[in-house]
N, C-alpha and C positions, 0 to 999 in steps of 0.2 A: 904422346898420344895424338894422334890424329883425329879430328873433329868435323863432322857433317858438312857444318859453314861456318865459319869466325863471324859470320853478320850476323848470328841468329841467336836467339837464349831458350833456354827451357824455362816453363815458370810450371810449377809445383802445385796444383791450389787444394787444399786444406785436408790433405792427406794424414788424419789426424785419431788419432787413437778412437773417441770417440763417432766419427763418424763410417770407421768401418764396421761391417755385419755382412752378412749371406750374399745381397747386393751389390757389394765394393769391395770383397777380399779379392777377387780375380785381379783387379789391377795392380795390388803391392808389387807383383815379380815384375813387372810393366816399369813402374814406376823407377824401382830400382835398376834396372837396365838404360832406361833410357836417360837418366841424368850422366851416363857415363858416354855418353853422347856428344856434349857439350860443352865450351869450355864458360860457359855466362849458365847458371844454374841460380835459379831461386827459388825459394817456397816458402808459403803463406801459412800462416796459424789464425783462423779465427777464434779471437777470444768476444763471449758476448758481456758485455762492462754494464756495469748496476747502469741504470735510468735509459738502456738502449732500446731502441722502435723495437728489437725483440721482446724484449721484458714487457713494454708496454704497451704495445700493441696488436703481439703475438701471443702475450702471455708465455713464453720460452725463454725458460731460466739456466738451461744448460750450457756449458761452454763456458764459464764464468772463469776467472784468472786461474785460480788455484785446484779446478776441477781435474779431474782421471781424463778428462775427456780432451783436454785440449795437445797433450803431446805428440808430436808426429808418429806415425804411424810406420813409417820407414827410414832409415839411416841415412841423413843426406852425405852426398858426397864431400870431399873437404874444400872450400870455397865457397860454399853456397851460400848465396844471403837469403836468412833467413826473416820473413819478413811478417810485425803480428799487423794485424789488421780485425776493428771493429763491425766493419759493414761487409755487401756481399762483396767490394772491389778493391783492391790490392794498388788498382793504377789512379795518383797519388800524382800531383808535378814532381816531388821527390822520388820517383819512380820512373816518370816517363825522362827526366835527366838525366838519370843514371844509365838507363836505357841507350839514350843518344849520347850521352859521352863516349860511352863504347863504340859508337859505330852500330847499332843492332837495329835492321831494320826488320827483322821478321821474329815473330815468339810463336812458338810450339805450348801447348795449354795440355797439362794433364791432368787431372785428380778426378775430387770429387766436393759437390753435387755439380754434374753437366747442367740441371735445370734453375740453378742458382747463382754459387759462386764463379764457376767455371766460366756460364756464360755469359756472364755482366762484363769479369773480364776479360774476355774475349770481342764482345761488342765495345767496349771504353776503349780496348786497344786498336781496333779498328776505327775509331772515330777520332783517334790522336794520332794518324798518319801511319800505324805500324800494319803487315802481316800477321794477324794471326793466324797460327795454323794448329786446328782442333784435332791429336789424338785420337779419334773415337774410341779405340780399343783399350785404352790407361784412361777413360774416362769412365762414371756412372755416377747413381744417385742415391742415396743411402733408403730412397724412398721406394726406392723398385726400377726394374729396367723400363715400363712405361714414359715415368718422369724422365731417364734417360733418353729414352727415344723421341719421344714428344719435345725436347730441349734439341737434339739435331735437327729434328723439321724445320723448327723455328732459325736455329741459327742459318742452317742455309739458307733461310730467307735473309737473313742479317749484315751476312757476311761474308756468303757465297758458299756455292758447295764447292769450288776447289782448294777454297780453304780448312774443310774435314776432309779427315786424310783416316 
């Protein structure tokens, strides 16, 4: 198979049983095409763990380890690291290592929520030397397309608008 760029990864973010609805079913077929894109493919599980700034400060007790909510939402392709994560960011020094062990200097960002997980890391990964490049159409926000849209303003403030694609 032939691949986009051998420099580049797709990273997945929390394409997750629980956070699709009306909002974020459009991106599955997205999702699932564009990992076959790439040969560096990762994706993100947020789980929300007892005593997290969610539970206590948000009072948001969903997502918890063993919940319906936390399984991915579409079939990764074979290779993928899959990767859980407690907070809104994925990028982790164990992450950004792995990242440059490979050679990957640019990440392609798809999932969901745009105005949360998506664009924390998408901003972290811009702020640790890498390209990222935002999806918009494999992306949304389980909260409505407003939060969607209102999260691309900002990121083009962020991190350029020729990095949303």
């Amino acid at each position: 198979m032939q691949f986009e760029n051998p420099r580049s990864a797709l990273l997945i973010v929390d394409v997750q049983v629980g956070f699709v609805n009306d909002a974020t079913r459009h991106i599955l077929p997205q999702v699932e095409a564009l990992q076959k894109q790439y040969a560096h493919v990762y994706a993100t599980r947020f789980i929300n763990a007892e005593g997290s700034p969610y539970r206590r400060l948000l009072d948001w007790h969903r997502f918890y380890e063993a919940s319906d909510d936390v399984p991915l939402a579409f079939r990764p392709v074979d290779g993928t690291i899959v990767i859980d994560k407690q907070v809104y960011t994925c990028v982790t020094s164990a992450f950004l290592e792995d990242l440059r062990s490979k050679g990957i200097e640019e990440v392609a960002i798809c999932g969901i929520d745009t105005d949360a997980c998506v664009a924390t890391c998408a901003v972290d990964l811009f702020e640790n030397g890498f390209r990222p490049i935002l999806i918009s159409k494999a992306c949304a926000s389980h909260a409505g397309a407003e939060y969607h849209e209102a999260a691309l303003r900002i990121l083009t403030r962020l991190i350029g608008k020729n990095q949303i694609v």
